[in-house]
C-alpha positions in Angstrom: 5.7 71.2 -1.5 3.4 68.1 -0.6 2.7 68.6 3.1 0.2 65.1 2.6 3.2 62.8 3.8 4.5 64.9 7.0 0.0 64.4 7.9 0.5 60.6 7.6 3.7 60.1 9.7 1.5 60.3 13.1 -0.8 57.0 12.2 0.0 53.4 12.1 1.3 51.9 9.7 -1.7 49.0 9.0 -0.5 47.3 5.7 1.0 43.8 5.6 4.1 43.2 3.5 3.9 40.1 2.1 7.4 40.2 0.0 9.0 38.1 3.0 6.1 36.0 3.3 6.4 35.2 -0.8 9.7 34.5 -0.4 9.2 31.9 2.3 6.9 30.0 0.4 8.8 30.0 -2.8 11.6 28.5 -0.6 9.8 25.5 0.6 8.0 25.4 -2.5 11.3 24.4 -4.1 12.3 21.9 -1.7 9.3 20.3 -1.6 9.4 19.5 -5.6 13.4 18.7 -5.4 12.2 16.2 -2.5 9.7 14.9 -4.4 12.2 14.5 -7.6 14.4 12.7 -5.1 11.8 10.2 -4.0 10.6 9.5 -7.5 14.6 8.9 -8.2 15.0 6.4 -5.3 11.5 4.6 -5.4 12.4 4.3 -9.4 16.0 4.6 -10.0 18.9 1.9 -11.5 18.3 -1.4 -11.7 16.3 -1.9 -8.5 13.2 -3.7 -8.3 10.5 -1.0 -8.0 8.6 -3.6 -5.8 11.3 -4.7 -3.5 14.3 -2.1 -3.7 17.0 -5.0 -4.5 19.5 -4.4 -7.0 20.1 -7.0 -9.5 22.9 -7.0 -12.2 20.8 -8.6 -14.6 22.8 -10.4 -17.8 22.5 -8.6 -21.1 20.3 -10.9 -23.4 18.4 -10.7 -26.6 15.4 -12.3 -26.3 11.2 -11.7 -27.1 9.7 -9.3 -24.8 6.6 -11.1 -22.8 3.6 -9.8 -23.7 1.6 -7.4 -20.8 -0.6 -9.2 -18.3 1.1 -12.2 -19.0 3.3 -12.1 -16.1 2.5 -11.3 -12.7 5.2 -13.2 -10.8 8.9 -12.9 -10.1 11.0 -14.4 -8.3 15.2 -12.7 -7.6 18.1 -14.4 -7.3 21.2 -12.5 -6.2 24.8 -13.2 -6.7 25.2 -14.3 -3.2 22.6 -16.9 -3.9 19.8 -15.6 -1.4 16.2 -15.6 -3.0 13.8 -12.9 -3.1 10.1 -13.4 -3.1 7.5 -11.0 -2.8 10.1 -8.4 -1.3 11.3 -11.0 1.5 14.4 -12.9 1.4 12.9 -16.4 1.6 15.1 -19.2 3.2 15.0 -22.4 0.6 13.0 -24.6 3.5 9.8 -22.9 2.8 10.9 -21.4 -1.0 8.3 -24.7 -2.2 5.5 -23.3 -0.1 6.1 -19.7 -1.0 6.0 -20.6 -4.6 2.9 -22.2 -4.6 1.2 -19.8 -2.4 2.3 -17.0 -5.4 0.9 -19.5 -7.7 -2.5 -19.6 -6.4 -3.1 -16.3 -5.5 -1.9 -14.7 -8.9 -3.0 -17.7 -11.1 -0.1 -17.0 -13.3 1.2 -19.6 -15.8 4.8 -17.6 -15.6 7.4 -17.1 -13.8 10.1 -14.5 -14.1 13.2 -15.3 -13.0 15.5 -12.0 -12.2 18.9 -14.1 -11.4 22.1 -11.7 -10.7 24.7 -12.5 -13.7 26.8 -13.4 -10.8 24.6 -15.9 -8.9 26.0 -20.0 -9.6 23.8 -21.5 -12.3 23.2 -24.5 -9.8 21.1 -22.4 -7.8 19.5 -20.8 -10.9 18.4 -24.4 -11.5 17.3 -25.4 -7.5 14.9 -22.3 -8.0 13.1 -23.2 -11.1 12.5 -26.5 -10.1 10.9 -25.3 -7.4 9.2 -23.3 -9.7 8.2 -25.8 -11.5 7.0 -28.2 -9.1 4.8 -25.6 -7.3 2.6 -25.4 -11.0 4.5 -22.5 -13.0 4.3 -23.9 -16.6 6.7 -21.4 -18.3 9.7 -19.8 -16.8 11.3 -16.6 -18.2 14.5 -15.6 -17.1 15.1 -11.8 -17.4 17.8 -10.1 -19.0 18.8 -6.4 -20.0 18.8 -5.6 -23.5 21.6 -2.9 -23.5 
């Protein structure tokens, strides 16, 4: 019989198992990437505005799509009737000076309108004459095409 085994049982046992550690890295490993999946989802997700996380409920429409780089602007109207510019709600006293400030530093000639299908046409209107007035020359109003 092998008598080699019973010589070894006296010493130290000097190897690292690194099943354990494997299996701890593996772990995190997956809930880093379905973290990471959830993020993506959220940052991306529904009908929010990637830039400013509000939902709209945008009409459904058939209409031409704008062509890429022609629009840099937007402006959201929710169903409540509060205005979104840039990410901030923007109260209708400086909604003028906002405008135009977008205007000049994009030096776009449109302006997309994102109003909620529930928001009142009247304040549809209010905004794109501001809009207008501040030196947008063409105003799109966006839509879903379901």
């Amino acid at each position: 019989m092998g008598d080699e085994g019973w010589e070894q049982e006296g010493r130290v046992f000097s190897e690292i198992n690194i099943t354990p550690l494997t299996d701890v890295f593996l772990v995190l490993l997956i809930i880093f990437m379905v973290g990471a999946s959830m993020a993506v989802d959220v940052a991306s997700g529904g009908r929010a505005d990637a830039a400013s996380g509000v939902e709209v409920e945008l009409p459904k429409g058939a209409a031409r799509e704008i062509r890429p780089g022609e629009v840099s602007a937007m402006v959201i109207i929710l169903a409540d009737g509060r205005v979104i510019l840039e990410g901030e709600e923007t109260p209708d006293d400086i909604l003028s000076d906002r405008l135009g400030s977008l205007h000049e530093r994009t030096q776009s000639r449109t302006l997309v309108v994102q109003a909620d299908q529930g928001a009142n046409h009247g304040r549809v209107v209010e905004v794109m004459e501001a809009a207008k007035e501040a030196g947008f020359e063409h105003l799109a109003l966006a839509t879903r095409g379901d």
